[in-house]
MMTF fields as JSON, N, C-alpha, C and O atoms, coordinates in Angstrom:
{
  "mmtfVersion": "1.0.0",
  "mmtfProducer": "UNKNOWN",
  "numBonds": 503,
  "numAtoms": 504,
  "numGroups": 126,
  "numChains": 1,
  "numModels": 1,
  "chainsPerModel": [1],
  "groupsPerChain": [126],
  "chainIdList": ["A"],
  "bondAtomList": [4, 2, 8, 6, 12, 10, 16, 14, 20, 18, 24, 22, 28, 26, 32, 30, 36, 34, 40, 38, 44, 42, 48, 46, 52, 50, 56, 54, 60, 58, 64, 62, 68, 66, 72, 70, 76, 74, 80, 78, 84, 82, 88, 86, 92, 90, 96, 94, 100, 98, 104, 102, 108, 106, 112, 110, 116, 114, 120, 118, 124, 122, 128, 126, 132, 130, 136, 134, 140, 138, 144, 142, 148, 146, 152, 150, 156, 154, 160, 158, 164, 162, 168, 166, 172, 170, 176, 174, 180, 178, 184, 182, 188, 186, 192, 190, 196, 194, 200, 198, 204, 202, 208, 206, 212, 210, 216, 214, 220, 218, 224, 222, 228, 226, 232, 230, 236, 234, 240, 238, 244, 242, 248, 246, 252, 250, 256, 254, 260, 258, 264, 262, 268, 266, 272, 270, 276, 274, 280, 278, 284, 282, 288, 286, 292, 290, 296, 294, 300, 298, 304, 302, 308, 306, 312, 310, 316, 314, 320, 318, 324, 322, 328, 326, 332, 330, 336, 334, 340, 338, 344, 342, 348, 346, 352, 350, 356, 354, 360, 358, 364, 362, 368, 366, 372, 370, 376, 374, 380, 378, 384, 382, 388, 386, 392, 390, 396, 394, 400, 398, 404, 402, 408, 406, 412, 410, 416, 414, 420, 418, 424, 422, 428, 426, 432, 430, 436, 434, 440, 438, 444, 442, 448, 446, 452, 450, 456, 454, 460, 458, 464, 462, 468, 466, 472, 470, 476, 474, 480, 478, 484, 482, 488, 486, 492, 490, 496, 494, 500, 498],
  "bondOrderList": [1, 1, 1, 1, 1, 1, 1, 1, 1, 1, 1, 1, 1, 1, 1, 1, 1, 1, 1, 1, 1, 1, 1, 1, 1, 1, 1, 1, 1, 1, 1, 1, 1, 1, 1, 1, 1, 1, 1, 1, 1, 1, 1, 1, 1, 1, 1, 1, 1, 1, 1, 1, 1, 1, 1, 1, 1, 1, 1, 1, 1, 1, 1, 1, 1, 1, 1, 1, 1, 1, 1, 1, 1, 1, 1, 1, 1, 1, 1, 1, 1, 1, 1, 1, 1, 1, 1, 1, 1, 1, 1, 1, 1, 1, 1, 1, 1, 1, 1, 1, 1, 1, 1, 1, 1, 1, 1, 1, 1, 1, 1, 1, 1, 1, 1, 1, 1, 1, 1, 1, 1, 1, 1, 1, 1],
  "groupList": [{"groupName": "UNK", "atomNameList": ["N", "CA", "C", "O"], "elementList": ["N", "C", "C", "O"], "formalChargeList": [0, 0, 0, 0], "bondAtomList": [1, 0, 2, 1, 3, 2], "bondOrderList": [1, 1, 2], "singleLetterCode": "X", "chemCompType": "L-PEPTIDE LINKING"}],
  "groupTypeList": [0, 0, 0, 0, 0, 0, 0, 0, 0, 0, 0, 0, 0, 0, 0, 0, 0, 0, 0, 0, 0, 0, 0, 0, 0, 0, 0, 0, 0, 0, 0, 0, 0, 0, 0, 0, 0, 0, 0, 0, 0, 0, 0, 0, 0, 0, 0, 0, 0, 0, 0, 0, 0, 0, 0, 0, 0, 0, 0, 0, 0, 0, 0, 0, 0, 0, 0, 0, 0, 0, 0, 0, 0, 0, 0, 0, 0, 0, 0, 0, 0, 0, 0, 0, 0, 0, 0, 0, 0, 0, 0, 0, 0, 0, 0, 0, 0, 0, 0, 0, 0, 0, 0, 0, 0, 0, 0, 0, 0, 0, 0, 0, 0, 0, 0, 0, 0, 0, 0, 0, 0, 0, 0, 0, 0, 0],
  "groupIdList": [1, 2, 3, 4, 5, 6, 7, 8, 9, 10, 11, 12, 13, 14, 15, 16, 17, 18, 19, 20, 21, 22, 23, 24, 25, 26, 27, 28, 29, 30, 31, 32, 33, 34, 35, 36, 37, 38, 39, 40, 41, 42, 43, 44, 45, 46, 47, 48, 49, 50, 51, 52, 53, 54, 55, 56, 57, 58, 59, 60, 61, 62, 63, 64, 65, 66, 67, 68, 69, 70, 71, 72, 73, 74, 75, 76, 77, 78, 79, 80, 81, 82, 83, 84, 85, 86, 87, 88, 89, 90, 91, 92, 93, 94, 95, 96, 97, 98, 99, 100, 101, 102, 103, 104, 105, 106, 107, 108, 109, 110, 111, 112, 113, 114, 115, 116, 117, 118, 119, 120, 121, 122, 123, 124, 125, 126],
  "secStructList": [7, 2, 2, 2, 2, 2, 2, 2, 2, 2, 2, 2, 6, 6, 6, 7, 7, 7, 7, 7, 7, 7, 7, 7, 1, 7, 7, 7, 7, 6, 6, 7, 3, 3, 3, 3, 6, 6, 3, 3, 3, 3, 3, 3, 7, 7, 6, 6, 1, 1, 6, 6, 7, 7, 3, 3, 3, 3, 6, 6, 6, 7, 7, 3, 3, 3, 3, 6, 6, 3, 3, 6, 6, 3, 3, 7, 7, 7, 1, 1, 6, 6, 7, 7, 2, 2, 2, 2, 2, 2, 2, 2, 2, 2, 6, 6, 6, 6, 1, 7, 6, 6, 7, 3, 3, 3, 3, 1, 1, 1, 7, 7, 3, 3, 2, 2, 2, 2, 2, 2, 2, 7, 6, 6, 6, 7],
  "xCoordList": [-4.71, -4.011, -3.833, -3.769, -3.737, -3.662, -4.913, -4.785, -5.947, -7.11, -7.012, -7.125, -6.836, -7.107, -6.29, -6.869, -4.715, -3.778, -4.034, -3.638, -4.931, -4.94, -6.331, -6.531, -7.423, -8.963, -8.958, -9.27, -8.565, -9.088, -8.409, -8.801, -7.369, -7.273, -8.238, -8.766, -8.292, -9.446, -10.683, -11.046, -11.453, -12.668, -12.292, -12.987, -11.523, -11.45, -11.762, -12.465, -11.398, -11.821, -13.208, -13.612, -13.81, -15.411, -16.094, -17.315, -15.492, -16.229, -16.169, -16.337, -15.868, -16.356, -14.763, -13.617, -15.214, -14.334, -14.22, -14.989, -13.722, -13.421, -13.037, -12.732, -12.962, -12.171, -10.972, -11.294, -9.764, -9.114, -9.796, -10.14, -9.832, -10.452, -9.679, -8.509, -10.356, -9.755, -9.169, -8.557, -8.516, -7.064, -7.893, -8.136, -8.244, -8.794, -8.191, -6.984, -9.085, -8.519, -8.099, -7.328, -8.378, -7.375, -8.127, -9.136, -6.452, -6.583, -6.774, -6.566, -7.437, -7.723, -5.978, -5.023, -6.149, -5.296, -5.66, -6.407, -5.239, -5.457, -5.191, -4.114, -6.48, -6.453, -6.655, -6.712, -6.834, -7.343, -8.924, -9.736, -9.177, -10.571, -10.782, -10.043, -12.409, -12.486, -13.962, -14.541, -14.907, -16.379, -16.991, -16.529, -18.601, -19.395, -20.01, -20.106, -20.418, -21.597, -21.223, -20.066, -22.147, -21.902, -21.39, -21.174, -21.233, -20.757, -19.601, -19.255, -18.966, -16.944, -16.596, -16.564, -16.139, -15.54, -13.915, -13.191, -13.415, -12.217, -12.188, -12.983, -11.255, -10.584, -9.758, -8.636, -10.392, -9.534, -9.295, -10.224, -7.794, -7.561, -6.815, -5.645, -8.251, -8.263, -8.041, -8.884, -6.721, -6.755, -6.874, -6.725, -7.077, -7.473, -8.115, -7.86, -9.194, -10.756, -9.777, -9.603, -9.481, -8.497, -7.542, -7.899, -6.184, -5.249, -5.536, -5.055, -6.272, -6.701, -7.995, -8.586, -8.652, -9.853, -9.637, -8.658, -10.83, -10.832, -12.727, -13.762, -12.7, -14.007, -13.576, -12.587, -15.068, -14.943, -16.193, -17.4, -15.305, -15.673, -16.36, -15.737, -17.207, -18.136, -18.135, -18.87, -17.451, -17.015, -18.706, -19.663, -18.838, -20.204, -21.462, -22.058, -21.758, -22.437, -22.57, -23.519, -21.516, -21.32, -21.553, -21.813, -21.431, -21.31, -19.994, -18.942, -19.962, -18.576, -19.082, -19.435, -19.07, -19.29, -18.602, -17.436, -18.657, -17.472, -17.182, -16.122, -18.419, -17.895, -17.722, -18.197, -17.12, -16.44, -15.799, -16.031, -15.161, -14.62, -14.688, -13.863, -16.261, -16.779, -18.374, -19.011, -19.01, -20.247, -21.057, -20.473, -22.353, -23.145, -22.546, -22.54, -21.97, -21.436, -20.833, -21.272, -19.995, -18.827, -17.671, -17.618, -17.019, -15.693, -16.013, -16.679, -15.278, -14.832, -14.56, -14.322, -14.558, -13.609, -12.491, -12.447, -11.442, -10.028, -9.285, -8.121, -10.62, -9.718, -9.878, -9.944, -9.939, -9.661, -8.18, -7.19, -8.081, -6.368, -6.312, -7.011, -5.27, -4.749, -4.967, -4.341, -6.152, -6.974, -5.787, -5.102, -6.027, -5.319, -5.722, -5.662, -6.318, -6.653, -6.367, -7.247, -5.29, -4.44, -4.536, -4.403, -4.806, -4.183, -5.233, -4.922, -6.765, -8.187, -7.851, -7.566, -7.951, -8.74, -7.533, -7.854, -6.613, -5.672, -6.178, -6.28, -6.551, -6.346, -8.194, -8.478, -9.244, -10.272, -10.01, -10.984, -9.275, -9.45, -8.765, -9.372, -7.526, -6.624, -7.247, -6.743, -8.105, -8.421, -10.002, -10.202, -11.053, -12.521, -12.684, -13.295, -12.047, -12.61, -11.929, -11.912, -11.564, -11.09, -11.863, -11.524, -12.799, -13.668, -15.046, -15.188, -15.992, -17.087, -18.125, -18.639, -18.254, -19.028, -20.23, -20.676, -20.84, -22.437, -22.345, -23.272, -21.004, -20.408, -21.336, -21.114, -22.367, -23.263, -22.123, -21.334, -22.241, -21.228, -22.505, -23.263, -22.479, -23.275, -22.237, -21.306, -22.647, -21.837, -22.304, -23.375, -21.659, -21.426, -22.779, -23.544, -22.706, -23.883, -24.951, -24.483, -25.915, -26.744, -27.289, -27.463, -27.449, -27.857, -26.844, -25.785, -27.243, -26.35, -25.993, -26.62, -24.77, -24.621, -23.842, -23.876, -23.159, -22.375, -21.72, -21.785, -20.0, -18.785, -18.816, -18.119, -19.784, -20.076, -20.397, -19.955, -21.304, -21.999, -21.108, -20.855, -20.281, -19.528, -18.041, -17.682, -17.433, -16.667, -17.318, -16.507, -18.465, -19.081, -19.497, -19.384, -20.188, -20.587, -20.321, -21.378, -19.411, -18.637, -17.946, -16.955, -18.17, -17.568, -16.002, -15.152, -15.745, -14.029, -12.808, -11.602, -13.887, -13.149, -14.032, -13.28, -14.598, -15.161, -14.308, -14.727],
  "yCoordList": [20.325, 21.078, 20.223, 20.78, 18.69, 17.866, 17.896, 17.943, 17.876, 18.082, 19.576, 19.663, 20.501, 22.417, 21.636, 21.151, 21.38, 21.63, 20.608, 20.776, 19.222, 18.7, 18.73, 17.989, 19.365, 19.568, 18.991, 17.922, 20.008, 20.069, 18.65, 18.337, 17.737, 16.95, 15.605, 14.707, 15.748, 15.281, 14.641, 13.485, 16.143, 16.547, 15.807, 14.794, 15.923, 15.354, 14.316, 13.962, 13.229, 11.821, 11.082, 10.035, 12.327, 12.294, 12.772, 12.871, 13.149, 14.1, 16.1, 17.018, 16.154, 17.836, 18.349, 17.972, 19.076, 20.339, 21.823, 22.589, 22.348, 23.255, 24.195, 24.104, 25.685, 26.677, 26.398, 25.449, 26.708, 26.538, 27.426, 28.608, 26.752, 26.779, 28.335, 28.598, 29.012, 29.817, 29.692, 28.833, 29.905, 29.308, 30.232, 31.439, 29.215, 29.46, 30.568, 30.787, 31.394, 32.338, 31.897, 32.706, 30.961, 29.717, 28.546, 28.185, 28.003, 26.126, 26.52, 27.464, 25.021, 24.229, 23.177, 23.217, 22.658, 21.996, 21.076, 21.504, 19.511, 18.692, 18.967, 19.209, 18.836, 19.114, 20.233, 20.729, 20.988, 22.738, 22.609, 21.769, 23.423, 24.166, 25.353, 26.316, 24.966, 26.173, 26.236, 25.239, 27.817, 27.585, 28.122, 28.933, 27.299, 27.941, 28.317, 27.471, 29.316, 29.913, 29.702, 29.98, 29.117, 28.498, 27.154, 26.692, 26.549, 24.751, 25.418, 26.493, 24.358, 24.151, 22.948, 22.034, 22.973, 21.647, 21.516, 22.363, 20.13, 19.713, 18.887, 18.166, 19.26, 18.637, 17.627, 17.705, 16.716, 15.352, 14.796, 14.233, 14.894, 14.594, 12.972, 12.614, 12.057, 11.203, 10.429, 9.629, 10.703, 10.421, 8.821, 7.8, 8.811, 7.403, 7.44, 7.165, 7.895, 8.519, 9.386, 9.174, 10.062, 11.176, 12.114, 12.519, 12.163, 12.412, 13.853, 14.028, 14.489, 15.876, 15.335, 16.194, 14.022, 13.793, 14.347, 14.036, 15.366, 15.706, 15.241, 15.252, 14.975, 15.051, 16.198, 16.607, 16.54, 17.249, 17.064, 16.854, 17.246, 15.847, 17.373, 18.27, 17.128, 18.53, 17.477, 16.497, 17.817, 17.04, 17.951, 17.177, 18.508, 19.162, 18.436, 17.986, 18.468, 17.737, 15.989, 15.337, 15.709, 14.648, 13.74, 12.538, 14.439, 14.184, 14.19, 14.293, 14.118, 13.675, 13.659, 12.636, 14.839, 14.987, 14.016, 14.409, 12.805, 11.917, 12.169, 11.975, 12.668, 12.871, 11.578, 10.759, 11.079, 10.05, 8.805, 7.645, 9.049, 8.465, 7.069, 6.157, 7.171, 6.251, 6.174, 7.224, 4.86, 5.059, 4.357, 3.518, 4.411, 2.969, 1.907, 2.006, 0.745, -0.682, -0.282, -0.921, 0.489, 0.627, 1.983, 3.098, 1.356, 2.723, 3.564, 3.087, 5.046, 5.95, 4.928, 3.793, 5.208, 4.282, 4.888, 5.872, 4.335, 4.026, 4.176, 4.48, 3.78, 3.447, 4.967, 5.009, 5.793, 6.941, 7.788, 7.361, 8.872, 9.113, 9.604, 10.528, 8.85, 9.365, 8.682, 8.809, 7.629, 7.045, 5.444, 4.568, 5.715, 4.041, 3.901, 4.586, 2.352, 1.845, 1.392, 1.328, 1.196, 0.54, 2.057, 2.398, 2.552, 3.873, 4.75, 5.289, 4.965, 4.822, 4.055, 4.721, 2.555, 1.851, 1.887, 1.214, 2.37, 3.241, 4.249, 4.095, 5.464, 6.5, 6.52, 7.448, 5.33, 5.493, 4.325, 4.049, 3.948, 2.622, 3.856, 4.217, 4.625, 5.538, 6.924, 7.609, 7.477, 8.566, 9.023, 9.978, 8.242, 8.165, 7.235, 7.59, 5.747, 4.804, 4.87, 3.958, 5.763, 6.375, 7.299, 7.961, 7.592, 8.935, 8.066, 6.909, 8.613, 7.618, 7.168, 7.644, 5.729, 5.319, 5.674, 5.374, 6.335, 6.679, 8.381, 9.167, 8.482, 9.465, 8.987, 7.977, 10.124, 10.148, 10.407, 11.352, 9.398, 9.867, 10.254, 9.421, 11.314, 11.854, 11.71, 12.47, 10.556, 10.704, 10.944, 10.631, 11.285, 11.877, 11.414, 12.126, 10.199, 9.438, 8.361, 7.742, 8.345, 7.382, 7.352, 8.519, 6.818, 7.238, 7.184, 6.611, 7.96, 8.789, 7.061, 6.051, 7.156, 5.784, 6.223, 7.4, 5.235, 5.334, 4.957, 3.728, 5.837, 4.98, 3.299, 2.435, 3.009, 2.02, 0.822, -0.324, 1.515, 0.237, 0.011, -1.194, 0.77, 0.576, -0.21, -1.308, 0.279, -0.672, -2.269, -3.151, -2.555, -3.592, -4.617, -5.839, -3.652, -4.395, -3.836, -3.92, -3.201, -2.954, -3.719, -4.057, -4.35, -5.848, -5.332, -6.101, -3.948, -4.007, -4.155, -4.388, -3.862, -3.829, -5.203, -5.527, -5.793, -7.017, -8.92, -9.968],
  "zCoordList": [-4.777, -5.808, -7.065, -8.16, -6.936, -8.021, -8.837, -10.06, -8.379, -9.234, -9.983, -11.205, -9.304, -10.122, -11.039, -12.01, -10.856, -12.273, -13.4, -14.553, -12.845, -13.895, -14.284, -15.247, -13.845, -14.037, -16.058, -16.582, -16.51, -18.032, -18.663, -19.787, -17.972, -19.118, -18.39, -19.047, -16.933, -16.873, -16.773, -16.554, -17.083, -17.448, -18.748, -18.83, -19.707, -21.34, -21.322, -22.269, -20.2, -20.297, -20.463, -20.969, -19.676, -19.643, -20.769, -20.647, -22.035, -23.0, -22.641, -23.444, -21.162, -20.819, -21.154, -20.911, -21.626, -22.208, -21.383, -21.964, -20.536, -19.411, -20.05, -21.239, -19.111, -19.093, -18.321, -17.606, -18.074, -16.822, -15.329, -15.311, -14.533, -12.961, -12.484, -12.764, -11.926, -10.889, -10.435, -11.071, -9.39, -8.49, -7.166, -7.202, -5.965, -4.567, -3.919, -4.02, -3.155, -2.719, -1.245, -0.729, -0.564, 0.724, 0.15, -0.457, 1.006, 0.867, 2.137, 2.899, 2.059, 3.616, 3.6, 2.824, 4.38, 4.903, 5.821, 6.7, 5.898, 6.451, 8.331, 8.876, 8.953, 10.255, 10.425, 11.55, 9.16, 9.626, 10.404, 10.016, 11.376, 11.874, 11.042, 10.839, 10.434, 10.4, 10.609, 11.04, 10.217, 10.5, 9.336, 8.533, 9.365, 7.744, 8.876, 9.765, 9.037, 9.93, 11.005, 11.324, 11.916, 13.185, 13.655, 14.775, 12.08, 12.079, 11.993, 11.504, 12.701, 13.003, 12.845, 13.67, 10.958, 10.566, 10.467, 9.944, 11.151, 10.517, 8.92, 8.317, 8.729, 7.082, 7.485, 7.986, 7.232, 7.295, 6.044, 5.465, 5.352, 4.277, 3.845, 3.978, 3.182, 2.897, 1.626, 1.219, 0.893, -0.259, -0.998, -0.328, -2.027, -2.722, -3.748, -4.92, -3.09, -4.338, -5.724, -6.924, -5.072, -5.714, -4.31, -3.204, -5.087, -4.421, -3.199, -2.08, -3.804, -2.493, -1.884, -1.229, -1.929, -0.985, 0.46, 1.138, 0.967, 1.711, 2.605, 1.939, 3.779, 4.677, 5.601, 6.209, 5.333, 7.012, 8.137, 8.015, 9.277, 10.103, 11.557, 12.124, 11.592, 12.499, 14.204, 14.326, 15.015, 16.357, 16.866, 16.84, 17.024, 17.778, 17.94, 18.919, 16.249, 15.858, 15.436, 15.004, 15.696, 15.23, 13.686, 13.73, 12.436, 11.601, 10.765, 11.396, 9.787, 8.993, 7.499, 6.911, 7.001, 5.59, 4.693, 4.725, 3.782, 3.347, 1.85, 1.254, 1.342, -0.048, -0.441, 0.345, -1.543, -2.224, -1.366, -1.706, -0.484, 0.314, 0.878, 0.846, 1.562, 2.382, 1.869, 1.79, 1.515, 1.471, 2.228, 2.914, 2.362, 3.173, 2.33, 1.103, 3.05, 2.39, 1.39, 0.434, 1.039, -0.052, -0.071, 0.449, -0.77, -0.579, -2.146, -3.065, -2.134, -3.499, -4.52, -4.108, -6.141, -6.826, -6.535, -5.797, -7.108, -7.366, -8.673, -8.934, -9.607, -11.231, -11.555, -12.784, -11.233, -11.474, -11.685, -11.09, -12.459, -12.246, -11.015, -10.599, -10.24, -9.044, -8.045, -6.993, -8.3, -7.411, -6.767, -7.294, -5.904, -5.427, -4.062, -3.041, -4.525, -3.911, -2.138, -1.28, -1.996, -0.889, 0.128, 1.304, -1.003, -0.012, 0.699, 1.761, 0.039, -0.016, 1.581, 2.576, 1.571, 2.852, 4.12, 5.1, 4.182, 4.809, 5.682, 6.899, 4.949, 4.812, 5.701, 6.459, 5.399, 5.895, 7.159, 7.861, 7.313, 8.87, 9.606, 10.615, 9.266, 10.081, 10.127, 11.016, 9.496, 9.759, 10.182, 10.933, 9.623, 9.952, 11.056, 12.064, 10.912, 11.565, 13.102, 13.929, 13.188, 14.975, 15.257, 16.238, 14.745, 15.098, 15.705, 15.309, 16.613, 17.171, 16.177, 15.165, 17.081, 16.138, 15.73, 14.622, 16.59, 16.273, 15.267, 15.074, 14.834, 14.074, 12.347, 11.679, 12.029, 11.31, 9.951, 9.919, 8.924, 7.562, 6.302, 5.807, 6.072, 4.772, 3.48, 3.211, 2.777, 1.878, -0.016, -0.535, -0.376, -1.883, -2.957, -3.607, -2.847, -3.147, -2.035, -1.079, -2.297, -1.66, 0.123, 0.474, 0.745, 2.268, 2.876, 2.621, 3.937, 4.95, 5.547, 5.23, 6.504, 7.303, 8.717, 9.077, 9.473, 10.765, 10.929, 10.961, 11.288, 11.176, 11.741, 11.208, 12.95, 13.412, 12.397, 12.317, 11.683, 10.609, 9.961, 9.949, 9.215, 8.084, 8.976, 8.551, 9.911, 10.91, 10.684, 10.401, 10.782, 11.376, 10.382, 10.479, 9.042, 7.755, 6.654, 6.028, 5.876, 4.951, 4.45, 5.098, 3.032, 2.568, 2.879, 3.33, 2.582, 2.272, 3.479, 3.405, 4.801, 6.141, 6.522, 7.441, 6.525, 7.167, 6.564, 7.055]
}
């Protein structure tokens, strides 16, 4: 919800200039189930990146969508508004890094990785 209300000032920081956003017809909610089709993802809400960071984490399949969050060998930034740090590598040792390791993370940018690797060789947890 911190991102919709503050979207347009921003987007200003970057040069982009917005309409104001729609307002969602449901929130998710941290620990909600829900399904896109036949995938059944949890929302595991990981803030740091930005204050509503959310993954969702598919137990079936064993993947973990990360978005921003988590990358191969690196974390989300931080210097962002809202973003903090401390709270980022928290929020990923307590909420991803208990999930298995051979738990596939597709993240936001760059190659896919495994909670394992990033446990194992990630400068920020090593």
């Amino acid at each position: 919800l911190y991102l919709l209300n503050h979207m347009q000032p921003m987007a200003a920081v970057f040069g982009i200039h917005t309409a104001p956003s729609p307002l969602p017809d449901v929130y998710i909610n941290d620990g909600q189930w829900f399904s896109i089709g036949k995938t059944k993802l949890k929302a595991l809400h990981v803030p740091g990146h930005s204050p509503g960071s959310i993954c969702l984490y598919c137990e079936d399949d064993n993947f973990l969508i990360g978005g921003d969050v988590l990358f191969s060998g690196s974390i989300g930034r931080t210097d962002l508004p809202g973003g903090n740090h401390s709270l980022l590598l928290s929020g990923i040792r307590g909420r991803l890094f208990c999930l298995p390791r051979e738990t596939v993370v597709y993240t936001g940018h760059g190659p896919a990785t495994t909670i394992g690797s990033e446990q194992d060789t990630n400068p920020f947890f090593t």
